[in-house]
N, C-alpha and C positions, 0 to 999 in steps of 0.2 A: 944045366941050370937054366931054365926058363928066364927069358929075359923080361920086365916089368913097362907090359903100354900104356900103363893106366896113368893119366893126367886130370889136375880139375878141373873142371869149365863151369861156367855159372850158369844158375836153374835158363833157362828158356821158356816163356809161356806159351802155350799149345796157339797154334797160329787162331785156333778159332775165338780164343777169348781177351785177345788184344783191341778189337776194334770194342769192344763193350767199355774197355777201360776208357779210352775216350771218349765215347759217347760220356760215360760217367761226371769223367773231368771236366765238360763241355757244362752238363746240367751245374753242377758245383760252381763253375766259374761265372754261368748267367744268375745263377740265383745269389751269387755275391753281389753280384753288378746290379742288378735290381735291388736289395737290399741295402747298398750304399746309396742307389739312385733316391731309393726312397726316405731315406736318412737326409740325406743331402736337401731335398724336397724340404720334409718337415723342418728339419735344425734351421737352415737356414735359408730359404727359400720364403717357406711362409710360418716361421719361425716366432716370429712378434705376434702373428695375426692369430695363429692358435693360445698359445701364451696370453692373449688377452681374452680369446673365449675362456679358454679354463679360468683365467679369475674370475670372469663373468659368471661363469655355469656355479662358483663357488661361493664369490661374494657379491653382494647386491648393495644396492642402495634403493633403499625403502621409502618414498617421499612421505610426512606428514600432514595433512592437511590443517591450515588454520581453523582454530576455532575462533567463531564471530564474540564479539560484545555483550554483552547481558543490556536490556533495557529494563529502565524500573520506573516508575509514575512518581509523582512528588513527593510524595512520602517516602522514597526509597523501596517500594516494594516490586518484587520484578512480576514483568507481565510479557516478556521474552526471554526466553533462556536456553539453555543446549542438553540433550536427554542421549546417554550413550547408545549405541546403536553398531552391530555387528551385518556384515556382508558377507557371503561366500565370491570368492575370486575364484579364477583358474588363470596361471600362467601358462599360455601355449605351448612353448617351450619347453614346458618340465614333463608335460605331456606327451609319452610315445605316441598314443593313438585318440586323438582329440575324440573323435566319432565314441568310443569308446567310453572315453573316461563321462561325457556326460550322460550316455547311456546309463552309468552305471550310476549316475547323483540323481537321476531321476525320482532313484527309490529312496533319497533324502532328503532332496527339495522338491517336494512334486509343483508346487505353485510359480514355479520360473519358466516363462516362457521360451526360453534360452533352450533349457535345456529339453524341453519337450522337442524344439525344431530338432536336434541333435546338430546344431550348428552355431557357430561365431559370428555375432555382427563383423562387416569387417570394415578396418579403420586405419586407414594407413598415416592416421599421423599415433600410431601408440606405437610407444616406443621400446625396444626390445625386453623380455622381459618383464615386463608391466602387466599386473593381473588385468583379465577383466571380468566388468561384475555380470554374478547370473542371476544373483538375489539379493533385493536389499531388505535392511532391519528385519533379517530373517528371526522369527523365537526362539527362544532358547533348546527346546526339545529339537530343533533345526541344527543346531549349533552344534551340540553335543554329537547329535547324529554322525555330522559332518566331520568334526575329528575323532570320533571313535573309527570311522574307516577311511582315515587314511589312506590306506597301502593300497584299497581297492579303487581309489580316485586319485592317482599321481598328477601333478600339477595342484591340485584344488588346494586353498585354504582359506581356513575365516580373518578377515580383519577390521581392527574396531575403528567406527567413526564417529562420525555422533549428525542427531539431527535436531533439527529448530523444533522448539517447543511452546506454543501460544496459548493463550489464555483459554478455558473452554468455551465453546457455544458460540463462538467467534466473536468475543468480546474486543471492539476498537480494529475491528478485524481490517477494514478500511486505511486508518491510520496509520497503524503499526505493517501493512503488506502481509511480504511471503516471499521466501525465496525459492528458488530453483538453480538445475545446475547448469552450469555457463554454457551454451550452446558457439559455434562457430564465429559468427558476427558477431559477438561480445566478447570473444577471446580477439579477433581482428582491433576491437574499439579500447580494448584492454590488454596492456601486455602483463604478461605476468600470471596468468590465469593458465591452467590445465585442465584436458577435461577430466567431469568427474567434481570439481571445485563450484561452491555454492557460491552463487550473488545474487543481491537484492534487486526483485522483479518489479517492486510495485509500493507506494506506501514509504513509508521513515528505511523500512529494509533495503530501498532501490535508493533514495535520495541521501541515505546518508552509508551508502556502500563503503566511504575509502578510509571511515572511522570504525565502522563494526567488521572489517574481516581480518583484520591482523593478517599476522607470517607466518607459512608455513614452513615444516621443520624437516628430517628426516634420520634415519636410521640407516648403519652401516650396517649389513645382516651375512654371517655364514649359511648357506645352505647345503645340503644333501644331496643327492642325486636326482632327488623326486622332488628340489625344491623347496623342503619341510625345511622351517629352520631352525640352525642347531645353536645361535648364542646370536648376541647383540656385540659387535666389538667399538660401535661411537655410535653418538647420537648430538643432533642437534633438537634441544625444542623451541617445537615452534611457540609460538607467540598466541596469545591471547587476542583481538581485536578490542577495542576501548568500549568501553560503557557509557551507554547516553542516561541522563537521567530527565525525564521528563514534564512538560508542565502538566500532564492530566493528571487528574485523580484517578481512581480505580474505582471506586465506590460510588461517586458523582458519574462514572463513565456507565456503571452498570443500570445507573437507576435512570439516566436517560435513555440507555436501551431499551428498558422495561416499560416505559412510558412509553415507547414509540410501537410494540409491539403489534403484530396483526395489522399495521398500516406501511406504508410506501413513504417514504420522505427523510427529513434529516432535522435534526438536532446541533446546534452552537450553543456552547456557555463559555463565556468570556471572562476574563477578569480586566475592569474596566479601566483599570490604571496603570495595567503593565501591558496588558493584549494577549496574556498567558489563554493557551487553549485550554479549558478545565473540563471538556468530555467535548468528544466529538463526534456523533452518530446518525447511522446510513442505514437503511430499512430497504430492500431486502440483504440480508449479508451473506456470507460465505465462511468457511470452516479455512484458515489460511494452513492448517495443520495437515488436510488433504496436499498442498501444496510439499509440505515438508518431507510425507513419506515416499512423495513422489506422484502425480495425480495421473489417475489411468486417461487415455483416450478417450474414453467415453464419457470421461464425467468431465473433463475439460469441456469437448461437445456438448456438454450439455447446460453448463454455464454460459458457453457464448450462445445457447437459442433462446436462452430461457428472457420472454418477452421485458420481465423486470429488469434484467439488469441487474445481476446483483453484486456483480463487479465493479460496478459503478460507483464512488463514494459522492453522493448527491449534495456531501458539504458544503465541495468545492468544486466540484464536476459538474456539478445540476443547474441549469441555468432558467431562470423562469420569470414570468412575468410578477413584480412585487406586488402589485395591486396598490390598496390604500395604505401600506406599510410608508409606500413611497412620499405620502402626504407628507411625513414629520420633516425632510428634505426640502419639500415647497416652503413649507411656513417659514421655515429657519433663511430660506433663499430672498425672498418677499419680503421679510423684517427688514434683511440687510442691504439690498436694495432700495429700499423704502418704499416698495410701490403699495404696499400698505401697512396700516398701523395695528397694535394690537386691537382697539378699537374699532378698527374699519369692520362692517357690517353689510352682506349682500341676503338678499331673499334667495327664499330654495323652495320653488312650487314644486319641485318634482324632474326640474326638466329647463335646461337653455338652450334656445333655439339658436342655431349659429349657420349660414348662407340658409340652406334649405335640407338640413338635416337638425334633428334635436337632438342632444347630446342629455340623458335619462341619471338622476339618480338613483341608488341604488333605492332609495326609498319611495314609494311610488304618490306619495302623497306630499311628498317635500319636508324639510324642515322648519321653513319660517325662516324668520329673520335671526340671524346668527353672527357671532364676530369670531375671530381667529381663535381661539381657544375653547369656543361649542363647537365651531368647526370641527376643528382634530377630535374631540369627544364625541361626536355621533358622527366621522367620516363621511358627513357630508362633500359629496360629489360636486353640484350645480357651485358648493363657494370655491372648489380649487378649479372649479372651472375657470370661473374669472380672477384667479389669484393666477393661473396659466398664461393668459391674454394680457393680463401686464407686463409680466414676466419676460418672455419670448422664448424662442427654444433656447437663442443662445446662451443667457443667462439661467435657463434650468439644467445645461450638458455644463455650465459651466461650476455649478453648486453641487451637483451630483458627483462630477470626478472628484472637486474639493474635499468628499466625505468618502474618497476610496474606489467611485463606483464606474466602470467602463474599462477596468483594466485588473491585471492580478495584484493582488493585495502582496506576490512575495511572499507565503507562506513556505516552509522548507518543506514543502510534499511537490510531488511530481502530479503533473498536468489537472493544474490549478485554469481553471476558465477565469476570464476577465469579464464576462458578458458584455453588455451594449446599451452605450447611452446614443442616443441618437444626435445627429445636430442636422441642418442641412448639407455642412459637409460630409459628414460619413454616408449619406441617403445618395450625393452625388457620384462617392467612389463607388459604393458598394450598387446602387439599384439603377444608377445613373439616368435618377430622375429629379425635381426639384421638390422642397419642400412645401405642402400645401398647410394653411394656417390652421385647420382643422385638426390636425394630426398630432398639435401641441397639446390642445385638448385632452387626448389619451393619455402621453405622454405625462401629465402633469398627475394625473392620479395614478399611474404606473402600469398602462399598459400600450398599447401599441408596440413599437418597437424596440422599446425597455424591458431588459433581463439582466437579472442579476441573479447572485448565489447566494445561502444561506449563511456561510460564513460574511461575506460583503455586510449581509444587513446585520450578522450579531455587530459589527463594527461602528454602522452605521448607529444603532442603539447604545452603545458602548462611548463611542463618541461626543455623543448629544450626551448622557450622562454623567461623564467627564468635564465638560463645559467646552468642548470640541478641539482637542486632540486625536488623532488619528494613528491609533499603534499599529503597526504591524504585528496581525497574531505569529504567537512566539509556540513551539511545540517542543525544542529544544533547550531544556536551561542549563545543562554542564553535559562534556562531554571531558571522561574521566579515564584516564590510565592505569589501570590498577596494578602494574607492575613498576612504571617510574614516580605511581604517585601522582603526576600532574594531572590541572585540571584545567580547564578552559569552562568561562563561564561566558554564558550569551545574554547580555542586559538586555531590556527593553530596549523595541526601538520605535523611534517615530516615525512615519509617515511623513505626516502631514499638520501643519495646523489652518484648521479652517477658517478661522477669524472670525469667532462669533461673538455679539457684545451679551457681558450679560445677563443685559434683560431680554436677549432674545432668547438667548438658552434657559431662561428661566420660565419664558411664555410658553416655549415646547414641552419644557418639562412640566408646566401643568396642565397643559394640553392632556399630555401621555397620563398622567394621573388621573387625570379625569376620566379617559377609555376606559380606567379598568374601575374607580371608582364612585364617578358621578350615578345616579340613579338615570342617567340618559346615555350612559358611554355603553360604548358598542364593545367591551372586552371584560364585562363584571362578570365571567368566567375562569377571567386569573387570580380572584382577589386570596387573600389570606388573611388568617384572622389577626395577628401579631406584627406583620409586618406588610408596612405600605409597598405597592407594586404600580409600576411605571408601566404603558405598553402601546402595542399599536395594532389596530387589526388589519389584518387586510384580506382580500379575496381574489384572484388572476384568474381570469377568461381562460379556458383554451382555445377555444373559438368562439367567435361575435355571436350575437343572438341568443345566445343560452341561459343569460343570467336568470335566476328564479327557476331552473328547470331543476337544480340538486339533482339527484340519485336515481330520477327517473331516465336521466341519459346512461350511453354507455358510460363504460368507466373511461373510457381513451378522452370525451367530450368532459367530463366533469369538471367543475373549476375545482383550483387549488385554494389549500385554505393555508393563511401566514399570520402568526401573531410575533412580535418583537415586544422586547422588557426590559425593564432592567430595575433592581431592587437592592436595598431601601432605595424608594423613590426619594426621601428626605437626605440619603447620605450615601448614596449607590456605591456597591461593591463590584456587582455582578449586571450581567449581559447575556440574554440568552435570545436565539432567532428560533423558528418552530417552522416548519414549511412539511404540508402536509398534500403529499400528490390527488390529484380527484379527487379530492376528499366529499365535492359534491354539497358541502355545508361552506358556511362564511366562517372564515378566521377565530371567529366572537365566537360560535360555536363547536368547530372543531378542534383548533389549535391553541385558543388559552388555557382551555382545559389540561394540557399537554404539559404547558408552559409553567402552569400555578404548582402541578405534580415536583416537575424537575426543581422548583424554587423550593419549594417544599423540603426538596428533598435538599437542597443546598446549606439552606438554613439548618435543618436538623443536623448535618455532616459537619457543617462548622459551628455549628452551637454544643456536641458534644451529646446529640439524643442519637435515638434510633431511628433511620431513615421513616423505616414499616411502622414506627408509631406516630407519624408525623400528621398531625391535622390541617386536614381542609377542608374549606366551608363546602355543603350542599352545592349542587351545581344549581343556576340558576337559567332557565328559558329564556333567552332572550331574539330578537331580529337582529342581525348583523350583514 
């Protein structure tokens, strides 16, 4: 019987495939150990700091931008307002390949210069997330474009804003500004502001900024992967900014425009009892609308070369010699002084000789013997000459500030000039020389070193018509909340009272009646046939020696021509200044005629006619 070796022993692995097992086990055990490392990493390591990009990448917040104030003119009709307006953005972010993705918006914005560079302004205060823009108030056929292909522009979308919308043909364009978007040193001078956010540059839209821009709002937004967004989950709205409503007219503002047309200068119509600005117009103007959609480089450039100026609002910006305007100011100073009497009468050969020069009027033959009220009606030169010489400067800088003049009247627009009354004091700070008695001379019939503004004299004529109160013009009369309702109203305000007795306001006011009425006054180019008119001519050197030369100089040499008014002369309403640049002609020629149109036109708008059917007499030829 065979005996039994056989026992079990356990399998054995062939000696050559042992060492693979551990190789094996080695890879398994590192790539655990890396995949806890890398757990370990994300979970908690930088575990928050991802967790708040994924909500980031997921949910946004969407800032809204304020919308500004409506402005409306006294009748409540608006002549500012806000017109919706779409943008293309690109978030950088949402963007795999920035290079890329504007390449490919090219072929749906072609007009963004963004996108032609194939690159990003860059800006390192925007903040993560945050479109930026490549085109603004793009069209509609832009628009559509742009979300129909989506998927092939990731990052890009449209979003609506809206832009300022101004009167056409740049009506009050002056008054009213223009806004622009906040640059760096205006967000330093303003907290609160972003860029991308509009504020007032220039005009009511710069000075009266902290009532017309309201609060802006925002949107809590889910987004996609590319950014597109999928739902609104909150929203705050923003706020409206307040509505001004203001003292001009619209109608009265357009038909001063019209009148001023094809000429260089400015327009004031007053209302003489409260100081209300009722049109307020600057020749040459500007489109403030080019402003709103954004104004290219070169047409900016080409505003600041352009010789006129058309930036310039000449109302209250425009500083100039008054010429014989400035007369109505002496007589009224003279009376109340006493240094002469209605009565009082000087000869006018043509000419007072004073040391060893002779001081010329304008009339080359003289007037005759004259008293203070033929005076002012044929602006006779040789009698305020010696209405000057009693006078003295001090007591003429001191009757000129009295009526507003040497300083800013406080009007609510930004960089109001004060122009310059001379005295010996100011000749000493400023030229630091003394005052020669001769010099008063000038100064008394309004030129030498007297300038003033076209608003100062509506004032000036507004004043004297009133019986000499002194308003501060008002441009602002409610400033309105249309969400809470409230209102803030701004009364009239005074100045100044000048202290006139009067029978002196009464000899000036027929002085000025007689400029435009007398068969010898130098302004029966403003008459009208139904209603009596008040006024003053005047005429401003630009430089000495030119007088009588008109039109045959250049334009830069020509004197300016100035007519002041104010009507019913018997029960005055209204206040209007006219200053017309080289115009090259006297005041009586070029600028009443200006003057009688805009009254014209006044009269018809508050009498309930039609401006354009409005009558006025033939012009008539006169010397002035």
């Amino acid at each position: 019987m065979l005996e039994s070796h056989s026992t079990l022993r356990p399998r054995e692995s062939p000696p050559s495939f042992a060492p693979r097992l551990g190789v094996i086990a080695l890879l398994i055990l590192l790539t655990f150990a890396i995949l806890v490392s890398r757990l370990w990493r994300l979970q908690v390591q930088e575990g928050e700091n991802l967790r708040s990009l994924s909500e980031n990448n997921r949910l946004r917040l969407k800032r809204t931008p304020p919308l500004r104030g409506v402005v409306y003119d006294r009748q409540g009709r608006v002549l500012v307002d806000n017109r919706p307006s779409f943008n293309v953005v690109l978030v950088p972010e949402d963007a795999p390949d920035v290079r890329a993705t504007l390449h490919a918006l090219s072929d749906y914005v072609p007009d963004t210069t963004v996108v032609r560079g194939e690159t990003l302004p860059h800006n390192p205060r925007r903040p993560s997330y945050e479109g930026v823009v490549l085109a603004k108030d793009v069209a509609w056929s832009t628009l559509v474009a742009v979300e129909a292909h989506q998927v092939d522009i990731p990052g890009v979308d449209v979003e609506v804003s809206t832009k300022r919308q101004y009167p056409p043909a740049g009506l009050a364009a002056h008054l009213l500004g223009y806004v622009g978007e906040v640059n760096s040193r205006e967000m330093s001078l303003f907290p609160g502001y972003r860029l991308g956010d509009l504020i007032g540059k220039f005009g009511i839209e710069k000075k009266w900024e902290a009532e017309l821009r309201g609060q802006g709002g925002g949107q809590q937004i889910e987004v996609d992967a590319t950014g597109k967004r999928l739902r609104v989950l909150g929203e705050v709205e923003a706020r409206a900014g307040k509505s001004l409503l203001l003292t001009l007219d619209r109608d009265l503002q357009q038909k001063a425009e019209a009148a001023l047309e094809g000429r260089e200068g400015a327009i004031v119509v007053l209302d003489v009892h409260t100081g209300d600005v009722l049109a307020m117009a600057s020749r040459p103007v500007f489109d403030p609308n080019v402003f709103a959609r954004g104004i290219k480089l070169d047409e900016w450039h080409s505003l600041l070369a352009d010789p006129l100026h058309p930036l310039s609002n000449r109302a209250i910006q425009g500083q100039y010699p008054p010429g014989s305007t400035f007369k109505v100011l002496m007589a009224a100073a003279a009376l109340e002084k006493g240094v002469i009497t209605p009565a009082t009468r000087f000869s006018c050969s043509g000419g007072l000789p004073f040391g060893n020069h002779v001081f010329h009027c304008w009339k080359k033959g003289g007037h005759g013997s004259l008293d203070l009220q033929q005076a002012i009606a044929q602006s006779c030169d040789v009698y305020f000459y010696q209405v000057g010489q009693r006078l003295g400067i001090n007591s003429i800088a001191e009757y000129a500030r009295r009526f507003g003049l040497g300083q800013p009247l406080g009007i609510a627009l930004d960089h109001e000039a004060g122009g310059v009354i001379p005295d010996p004091a100011w000749k000493k700070e400023v030229l630091n020389t003394p005052w020669f008695a001769g010099e008063t001379l000038s100064v008394v019939i309004g030129q030498g070193y007297v300038t003033v503004t076209p608003l100062q004299m509506a004032v000036v004529a507004a004043t004297i018509a009133n019986g000499g109160t002194v308003y501060r013009p008002r441009v602002v009369r409610q400033v309105t909340d249309d969400e809470s309702g409230t209102v803030k109203e701004y009364e009239p305000e005074v100045i100044n009272k000048v202290g006139l007795k009067p029978e002196t306001v009464q000899l000036v006011q027929a002085g000025m009646r007689d400029v435009v009425n007398s068969p010898t006054g130098t302004g029966k180019k403003a008459q009208l046939p139904d209603i009596l008119v008040a006024g003053k001519t005047g005429t401003s050197q630009v430089i000495a020696g030119t007088r009588g030369k008109g039109k045959t100089l250049p334009r830069q040499y020509r004197d300016h021509a100035w007519f002041i008014a104010f009507a019913p002369a018997d029960n005055p309403e209204v206040a209007v200044a006219c200053l017309l640049e080289h115009a090259g002609e006297g005041g009586g020629a070029a600028a009443a005629p200006v003057v009688r149109q805009v009254l014209a036109d006044y009269f018809a708008l508050t009498r309930g006619e039609k401006p354009e059917h409005a009558q006025v007499r033939p012009k008539v030829d006169i010397t002035s």
